[in-house]
C-alpha positions, 0 to 999 in steps of 0.5 A: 490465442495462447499469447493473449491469455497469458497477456491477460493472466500476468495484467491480473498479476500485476494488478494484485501487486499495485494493489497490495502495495497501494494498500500497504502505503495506506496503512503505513500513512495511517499509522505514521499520522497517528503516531506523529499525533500520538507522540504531539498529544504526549508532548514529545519531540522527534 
């Protein structure tokens, strides 16, 4: 019974972690198409 509940303790850390990664790539995304927008509407190249 021991070895199932750390099972189950580190499947909930590991689900923390995909999470804030999933999160930090969508703000990171985010904030590359606005910038690329950004930088279009000012008429500036890369």
């Amino acid at each position: 019974m021991g070895r199932f509940g750390k099972s189950m303790k580190s499947g909930s850390t590991i689900m923390k972690y995909y999470f804030i990664i999933m999160l930090y790539e969508g703000i990171d995304k985010l904030f590359g198409t606005v910038y690329v927008a950004h930088m279009g509407i000012r008429g500036l190249t890369s």
